[in-house]
C-alpha positions in Angstrom: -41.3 60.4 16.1 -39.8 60.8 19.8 -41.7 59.7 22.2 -42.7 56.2 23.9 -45.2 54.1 22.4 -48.3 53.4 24.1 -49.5 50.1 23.7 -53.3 49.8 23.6 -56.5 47.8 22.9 -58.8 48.3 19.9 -62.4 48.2 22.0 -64.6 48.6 18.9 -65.5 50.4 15.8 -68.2 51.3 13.6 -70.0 54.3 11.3 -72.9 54.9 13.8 -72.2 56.3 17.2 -74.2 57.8 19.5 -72.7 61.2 19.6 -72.7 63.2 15.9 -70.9 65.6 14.9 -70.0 67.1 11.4 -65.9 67.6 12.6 -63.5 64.9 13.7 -63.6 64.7 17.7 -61.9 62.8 20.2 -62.9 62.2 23.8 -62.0 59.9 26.6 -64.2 57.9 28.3 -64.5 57.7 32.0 -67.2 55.1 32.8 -69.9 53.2 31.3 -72.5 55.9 31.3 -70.2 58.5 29.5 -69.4 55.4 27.0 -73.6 54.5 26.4 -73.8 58.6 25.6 -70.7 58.9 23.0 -70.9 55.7 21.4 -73.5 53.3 22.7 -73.9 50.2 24.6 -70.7 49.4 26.2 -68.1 46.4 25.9 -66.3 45.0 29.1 -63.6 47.8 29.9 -62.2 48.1 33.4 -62.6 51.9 33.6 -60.6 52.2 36.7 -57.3 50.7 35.4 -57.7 52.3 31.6 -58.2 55.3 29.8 -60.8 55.1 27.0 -60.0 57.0 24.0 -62.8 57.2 21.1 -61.5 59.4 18.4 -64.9 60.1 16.0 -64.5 61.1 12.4 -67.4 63.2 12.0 -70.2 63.4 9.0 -69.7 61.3 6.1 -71.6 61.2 2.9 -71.5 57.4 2.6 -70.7 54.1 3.6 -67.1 53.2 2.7 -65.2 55.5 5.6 -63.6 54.2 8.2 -61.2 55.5 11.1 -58.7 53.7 12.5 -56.2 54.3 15.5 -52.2 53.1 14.4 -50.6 54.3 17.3 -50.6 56.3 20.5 -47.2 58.0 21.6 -47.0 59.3 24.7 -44.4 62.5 25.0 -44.3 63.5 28.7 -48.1 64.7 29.2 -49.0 65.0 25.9 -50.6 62.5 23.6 -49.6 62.0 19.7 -52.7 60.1 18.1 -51.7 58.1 14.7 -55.0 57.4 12.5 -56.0 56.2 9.2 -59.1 57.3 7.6 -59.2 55.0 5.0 -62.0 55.8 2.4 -63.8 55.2 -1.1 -61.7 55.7 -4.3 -62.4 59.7 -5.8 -64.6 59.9 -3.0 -67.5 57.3 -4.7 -69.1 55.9 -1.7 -70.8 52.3 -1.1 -74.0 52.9 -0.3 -75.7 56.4 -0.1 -76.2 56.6 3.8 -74.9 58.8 6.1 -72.0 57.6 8.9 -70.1 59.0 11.6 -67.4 56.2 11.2 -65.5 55.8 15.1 -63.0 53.8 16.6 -62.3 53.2 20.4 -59.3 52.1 22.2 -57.8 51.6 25.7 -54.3 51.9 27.3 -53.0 51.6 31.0 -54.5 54.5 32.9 -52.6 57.7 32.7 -53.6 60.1 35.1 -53.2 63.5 33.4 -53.5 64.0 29.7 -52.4 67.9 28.7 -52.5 68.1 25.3 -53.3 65.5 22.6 -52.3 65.9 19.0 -53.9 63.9 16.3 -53.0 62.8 13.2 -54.5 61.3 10.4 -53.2 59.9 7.4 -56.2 59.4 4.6 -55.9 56.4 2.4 -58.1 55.8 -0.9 -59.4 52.2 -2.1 -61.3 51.1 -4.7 -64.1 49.5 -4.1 -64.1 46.2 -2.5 -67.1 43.6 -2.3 -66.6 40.8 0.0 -69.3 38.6 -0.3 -70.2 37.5 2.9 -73.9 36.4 1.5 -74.5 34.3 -0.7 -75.6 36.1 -3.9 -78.7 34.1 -4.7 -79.4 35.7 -1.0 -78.7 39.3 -2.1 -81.1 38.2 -5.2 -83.8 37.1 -3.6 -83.8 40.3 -1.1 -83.3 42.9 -3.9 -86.1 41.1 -6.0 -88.6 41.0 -2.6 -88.0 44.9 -2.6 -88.4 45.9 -5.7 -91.7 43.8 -5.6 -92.7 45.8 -2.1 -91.8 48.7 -4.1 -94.3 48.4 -7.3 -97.3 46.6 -5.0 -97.1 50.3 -2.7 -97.0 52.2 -5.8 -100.1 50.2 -7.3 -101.9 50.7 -4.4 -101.4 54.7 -3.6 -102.5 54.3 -7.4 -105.4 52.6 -6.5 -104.9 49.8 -9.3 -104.7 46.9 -6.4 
């Protein structure tokens, strides 16, 4: 692709913005307020020497979607936006939750912006578990609930 690259800082990312929207948006950022009403509580970004970009996927059924900016080419005023929306394997989500999966980054400051084009590239993966609790942990907590569960039902049943 002609153009020059654009070399940016991923900011953050994440499946619950504050702004949400069914379709895939993007917006730029100007200062902290505008970042608290998009997205949420706001990292360190010095606002007067970037641009904020947060490109926002839009409704998802599930957890398991994720956006992800590759790379920004700049083509006199216009912008080219490279994503991945990398998702769940014949569309069989994680967990049955609703996202609005997002991803912000920040480049040098550029003054005027015209147009911006974006393009996403969708990638499938099976499902993945990285245990990052123990599973004795997960046990324990899926046991408590189910417990929680029964002793609420007993009750509204008036057997307790």
């Amino acid at each position: 692709m002609e153009g020059d690259p654009i070399d940016f800082e991923a900011e953050e990312s994440g499946l619950r913005p504050q702004r949400r929207k069914d379709e895939t948006e993007i917006h730029f950022i100007n200062n902290s307020e505008e970042y608290n009403e998009t997205i949420g509580e706001p990292p360190e970004i010095d606002f007067e020497n970037r641009t904020v970009m947060a490109v926002l996927l839009g409704y998802r059924p599930s957890s398991g979607y994720y956006i992800r900016v590759e790379e920004i080419i700049e083509q006199e005023n216009r912008l080219i936006i490279e994503a991945t929306e990398s998702r769940p394997e014949g569309g069989r989500g994680y967990f049955p939750v609703v996202t609005h999966p997002y991803h912000v980054v920040s480049f040098e400051k550029m003054e005027e912006i015209l147009e911006v084009e974006l393009d996403i590239t969708v990638e499938e993966r099976g499902f993945e578990f990285k245990e990052t609790i123990p599973s004795w942990l997960l046990l324990f907590f899926s046991m408590t609930l189910v417990l929680f569960i029964i002793q609420n039902i007993m009750k509204r049943l008036g057997k307790l």
